[in-house]
RODRENDREN-104343 format. One line per field, with one value per residue (C-alpha): residue number from 1; residue in three letters; z, y, x; chain. Coordinates in pm, whole numbers, plus 50000, padded with zeros to 5 digits. Each point is the difference from the previous one (the first is absolute). Layout:
BEGIN
nulum <- (NUM/...)
zavo <- (ALA/...)
w <- (Z/...)
v <- (Y/...)
u <- (X/...)
tifi <- (A/...)
REM end
This chain:
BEGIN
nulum <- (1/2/3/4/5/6/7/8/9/10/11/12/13/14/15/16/17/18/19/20/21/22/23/24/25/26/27/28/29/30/31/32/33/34/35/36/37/38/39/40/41/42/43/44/45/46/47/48/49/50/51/52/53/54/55/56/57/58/59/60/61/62/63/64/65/66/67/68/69/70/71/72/73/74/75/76/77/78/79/80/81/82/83/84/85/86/87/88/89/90/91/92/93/94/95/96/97/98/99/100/101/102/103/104/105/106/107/108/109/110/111/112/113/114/115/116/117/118/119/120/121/122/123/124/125/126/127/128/129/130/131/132/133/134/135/136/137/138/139/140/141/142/143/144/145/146/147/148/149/150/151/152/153/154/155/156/157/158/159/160/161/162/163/164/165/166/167/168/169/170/171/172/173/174/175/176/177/178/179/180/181/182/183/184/185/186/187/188/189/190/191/192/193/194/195/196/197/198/199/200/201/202/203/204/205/206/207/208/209/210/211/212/213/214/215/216/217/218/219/220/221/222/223/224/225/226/227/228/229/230/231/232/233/234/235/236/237/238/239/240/241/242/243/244/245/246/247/248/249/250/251/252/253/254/255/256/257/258/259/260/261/262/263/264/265/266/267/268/269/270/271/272/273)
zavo <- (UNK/UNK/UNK/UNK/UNK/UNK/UNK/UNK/UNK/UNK/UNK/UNK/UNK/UNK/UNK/UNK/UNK/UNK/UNK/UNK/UNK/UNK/UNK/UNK/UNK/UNK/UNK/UNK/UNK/UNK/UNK/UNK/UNK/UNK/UNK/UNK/UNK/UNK/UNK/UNK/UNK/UNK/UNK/UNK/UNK/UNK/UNK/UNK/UNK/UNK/UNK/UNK/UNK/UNK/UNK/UNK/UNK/UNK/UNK/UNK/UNK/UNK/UNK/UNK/UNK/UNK/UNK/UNK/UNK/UNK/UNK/UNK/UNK/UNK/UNK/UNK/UNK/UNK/UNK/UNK/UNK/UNK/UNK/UNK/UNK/UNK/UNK/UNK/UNK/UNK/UNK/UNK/UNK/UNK/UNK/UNK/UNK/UNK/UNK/UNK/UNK/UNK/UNK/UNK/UNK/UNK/UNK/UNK/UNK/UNK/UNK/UNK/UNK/UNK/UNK/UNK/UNK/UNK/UNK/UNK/UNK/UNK/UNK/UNK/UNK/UNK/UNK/UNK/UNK/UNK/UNK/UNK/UNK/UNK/UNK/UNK/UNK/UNK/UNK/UNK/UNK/UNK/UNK/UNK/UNK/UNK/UNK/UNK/UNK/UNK/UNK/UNK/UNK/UNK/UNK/UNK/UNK/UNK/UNK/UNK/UNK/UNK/UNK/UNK/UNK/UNK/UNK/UNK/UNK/UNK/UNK/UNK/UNK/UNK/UNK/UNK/UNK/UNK/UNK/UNK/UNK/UNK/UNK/UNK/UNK/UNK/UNK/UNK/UNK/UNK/UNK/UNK/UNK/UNK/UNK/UNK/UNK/UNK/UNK/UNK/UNK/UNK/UNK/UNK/UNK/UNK/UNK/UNK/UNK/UNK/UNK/UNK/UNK/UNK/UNK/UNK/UNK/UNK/UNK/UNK/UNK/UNK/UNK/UNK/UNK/UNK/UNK/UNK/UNK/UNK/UNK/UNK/UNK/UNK/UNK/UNK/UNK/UNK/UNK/UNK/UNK/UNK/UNK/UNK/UNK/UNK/UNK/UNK/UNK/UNK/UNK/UNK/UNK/UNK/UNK/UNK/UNK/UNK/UNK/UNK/UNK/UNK/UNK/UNK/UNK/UNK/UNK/UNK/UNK/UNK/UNK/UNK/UNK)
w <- (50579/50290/49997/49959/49650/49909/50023/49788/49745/49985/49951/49717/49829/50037/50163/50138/50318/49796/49710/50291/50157/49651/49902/50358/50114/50316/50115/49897/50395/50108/49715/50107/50362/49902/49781/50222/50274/50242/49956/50169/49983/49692/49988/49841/49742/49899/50000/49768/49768/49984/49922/49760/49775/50010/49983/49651/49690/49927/49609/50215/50262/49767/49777/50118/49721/50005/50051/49801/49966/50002/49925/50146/49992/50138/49882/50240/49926/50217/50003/50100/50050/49949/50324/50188/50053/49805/50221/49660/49946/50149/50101/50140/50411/49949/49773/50151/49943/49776/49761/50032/49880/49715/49885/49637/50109/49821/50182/50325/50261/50407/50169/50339/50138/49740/49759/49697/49959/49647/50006/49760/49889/50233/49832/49969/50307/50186/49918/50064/50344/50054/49903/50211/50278/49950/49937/50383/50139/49906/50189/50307/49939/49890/50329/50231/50037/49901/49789/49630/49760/49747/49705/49777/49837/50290/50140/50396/50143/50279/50234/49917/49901/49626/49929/49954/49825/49936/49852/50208/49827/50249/50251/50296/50175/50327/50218/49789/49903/49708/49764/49729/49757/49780/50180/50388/50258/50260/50089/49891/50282/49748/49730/49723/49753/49727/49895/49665/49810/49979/50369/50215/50179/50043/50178/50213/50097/49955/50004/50336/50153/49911/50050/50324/50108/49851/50264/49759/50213/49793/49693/49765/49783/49710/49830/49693/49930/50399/50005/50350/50190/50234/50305/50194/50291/50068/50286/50173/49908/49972/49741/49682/49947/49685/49812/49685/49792/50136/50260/50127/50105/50261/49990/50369/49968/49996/50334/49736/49889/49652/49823/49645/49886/49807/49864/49752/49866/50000/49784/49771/49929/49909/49609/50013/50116)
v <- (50909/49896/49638/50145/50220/49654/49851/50280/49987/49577/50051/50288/49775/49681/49769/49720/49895/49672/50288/50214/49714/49879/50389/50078/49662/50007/49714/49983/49925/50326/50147/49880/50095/50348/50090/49815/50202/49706/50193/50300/50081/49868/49942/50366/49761/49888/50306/50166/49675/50104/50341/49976/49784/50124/50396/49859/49997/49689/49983/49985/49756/49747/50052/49732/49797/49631/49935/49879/49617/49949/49699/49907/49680/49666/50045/50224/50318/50289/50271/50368/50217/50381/50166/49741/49634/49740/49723/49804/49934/49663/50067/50372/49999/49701/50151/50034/50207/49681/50102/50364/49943/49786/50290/50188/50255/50298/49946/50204/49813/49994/49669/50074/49707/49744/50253/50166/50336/50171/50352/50244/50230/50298/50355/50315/50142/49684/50008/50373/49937/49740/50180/50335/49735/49871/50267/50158/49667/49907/50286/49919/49588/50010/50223/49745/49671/49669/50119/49944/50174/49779/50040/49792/49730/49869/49637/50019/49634/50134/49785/49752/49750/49862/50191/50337/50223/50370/50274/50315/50321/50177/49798/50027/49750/50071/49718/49699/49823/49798/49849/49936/50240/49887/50143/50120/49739/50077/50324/50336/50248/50308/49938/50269/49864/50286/49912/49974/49922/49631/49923/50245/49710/49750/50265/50155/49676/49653/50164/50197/49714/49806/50248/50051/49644/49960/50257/50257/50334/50287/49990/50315/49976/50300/50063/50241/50037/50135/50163/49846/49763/49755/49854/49732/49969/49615/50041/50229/49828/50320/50127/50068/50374/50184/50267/50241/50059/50369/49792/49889/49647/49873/49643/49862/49731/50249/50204/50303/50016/49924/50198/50035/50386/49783/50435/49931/49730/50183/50267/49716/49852/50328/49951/49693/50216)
u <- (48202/49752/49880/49667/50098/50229/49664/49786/50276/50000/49616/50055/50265/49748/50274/49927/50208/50170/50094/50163/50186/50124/50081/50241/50119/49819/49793/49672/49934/50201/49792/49643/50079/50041/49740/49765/50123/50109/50336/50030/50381/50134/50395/50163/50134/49679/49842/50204/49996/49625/50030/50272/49764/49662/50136/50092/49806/49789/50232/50346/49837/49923/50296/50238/50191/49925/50362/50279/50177/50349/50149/50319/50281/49915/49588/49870/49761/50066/49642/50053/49697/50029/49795/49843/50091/49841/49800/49902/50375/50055/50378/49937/50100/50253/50289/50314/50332/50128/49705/50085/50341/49887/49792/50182/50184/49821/49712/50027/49729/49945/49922/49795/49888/50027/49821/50155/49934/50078/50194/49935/50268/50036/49874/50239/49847/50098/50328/50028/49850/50299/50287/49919/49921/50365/50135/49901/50053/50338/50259/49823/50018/50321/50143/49836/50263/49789/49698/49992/49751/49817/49757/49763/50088/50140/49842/49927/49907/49792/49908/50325/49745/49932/49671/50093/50236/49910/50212/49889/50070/50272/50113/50231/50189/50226/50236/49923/50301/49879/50233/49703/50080/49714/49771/49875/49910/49751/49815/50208/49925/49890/49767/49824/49743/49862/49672/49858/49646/50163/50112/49795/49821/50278/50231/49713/49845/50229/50357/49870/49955/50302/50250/49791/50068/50351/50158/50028/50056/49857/49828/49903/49690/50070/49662/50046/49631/49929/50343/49971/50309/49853/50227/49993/50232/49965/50272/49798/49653/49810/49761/50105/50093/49929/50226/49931/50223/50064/50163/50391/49878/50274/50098/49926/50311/50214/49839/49965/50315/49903/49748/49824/49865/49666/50001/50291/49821/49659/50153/50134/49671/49870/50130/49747/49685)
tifi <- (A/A/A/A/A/A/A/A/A/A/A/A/A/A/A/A/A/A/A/A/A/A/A/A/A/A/A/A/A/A/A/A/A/A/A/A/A/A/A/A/A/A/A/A/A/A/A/A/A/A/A/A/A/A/A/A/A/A/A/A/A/A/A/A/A/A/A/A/A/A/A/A/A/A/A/A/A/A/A/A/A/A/A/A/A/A/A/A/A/A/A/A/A/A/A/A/A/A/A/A/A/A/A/A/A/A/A/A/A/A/A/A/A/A/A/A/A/A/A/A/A/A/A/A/A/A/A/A/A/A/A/A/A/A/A/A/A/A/A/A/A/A/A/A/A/A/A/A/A/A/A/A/A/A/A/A/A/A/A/A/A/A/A/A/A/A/A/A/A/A/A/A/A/A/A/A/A/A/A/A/A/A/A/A/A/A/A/A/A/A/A/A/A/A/A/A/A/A/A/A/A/A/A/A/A/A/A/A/A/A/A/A/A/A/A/A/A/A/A/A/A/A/A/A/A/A/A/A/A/A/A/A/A/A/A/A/A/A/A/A/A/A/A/A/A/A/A/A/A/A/A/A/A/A/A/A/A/A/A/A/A/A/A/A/A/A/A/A/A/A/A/A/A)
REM end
């Protein structure tokens, strides 16, 4: 979308700039600007946290669940919000990997920024999507001295603070000599995310940016509804390119060495049309 049809389509829908702020996560200043047209060259970040929301139906964009309490040892209450973070929780922004940990351990959850963000059990297409993606992946990671190939649930402290911990879908991790075998330290230098009805907006939007700013090197956004692969080379700092799944999408880590025919999978995800 144009700014101009974001705007026809935030005037069809009857938004109001404090209900599109609220909806994508972007500051009602950054929102404001835009729509008032003081903006002229929104961030491509921002952009497509606009048009991911307001191409949506008005039902799913006011669908979120309120959010669920968990209590945990020593008194405290832990919130998790399914979709978009909750600013009426008093704790949300401040929890830390000790409250992740404390967390039952049936209940699969992300912590990005001190925010909890609910998982929802991947569908039969996401895990098909995962195990032809491992499945190419692996002869070519295994051949190359140093890499290791991972796969959800695995935690990945990001930024090596104690705000974050995310459990990417495939991930790839080359020369890192680290002992913690509970889980990866720091930025892995390959990441894919799948997307799904449930965590379209957090890997298109948040996780961009924080795997962005981590030092991850490549990262894969796999979206079964488009049948479309979007990459971003962050080494390379250059648009993002986008694949079809009639495609063999090479990996740039690996200087094209390493390649995934997105046609094998295409054909699989026929049974499901």
């Amino acid at each position: 979308m144009t700014i101009e049809e974001m705007k026809k389509r935030k005037r069809e829908l009857g938004y109001s700039n404090e209900q599109i702020a609220e909806l994508t996560g972007i500051p009602y200043s950054t929102v404001q600007k835009i729509f008032g047209g003081i903006t002229k060259a929104p961030r491509r970040e921002t952009l497509v946290a606009l048009e991911y929301h307001l191409s949506k139906k008005p039902e799913l964009m006011t669908g979120f669940r309120p959010g669920t309490l968990y209590r945990v040892p020593e008194g405290r209450e832990l919130y998790v919000r399914e979709g978009l973070p909750a600013p009426d929780f008093p704790r949300q922004g401040q929890y830390t990997i000790d409250d992740y940990s404390a967390l039952p351990d049936e209940r699969r959850v992300e912590l990005i920024d001190g925010v909890f963000y609910d998982m929802a059990a991947p569908t039969q297409i996401h895990q098909m999507i995962l195990t032809e993606l491992t499945v190419q992946l692996y002869p070519s990671v295994k051949a190359h001295p140093g890499c290791r190939l991972f796969f959800a649930p695995l935690d990945v402290r990001l930024d090596n603070d104690n705000f974050t911990m995310v459990q990417p879908d495939i991930l790839i991790v080359c020369e890192k000599n680290d002992r913690d075998i509970r889980r990866i330290n720091g930025a892995p230098d390959f990441i894919v995310e799948v997307l799904s009805p449930s965590n379209s907006f957090r890997e298109m939007f948040r996780k961009l940016n924080k795997y962005m700013n981590a030092g991850v090197r490549e990262y894969w956004v796999v979206d079964p509804e488009k049948r479309s692969v979007t990459v971003y080379d962050f080494e390379k700092d250059e648009q993002p390119e986008t694949y079809s799944f009639a495609d063999t999408v090479p990996l740039r880590i690996s200087e094209g060495r390493c390649a995934v025919d997105f046609s094998v999978i295409d054909e699989a995800l026929r049974q499901y049309d």
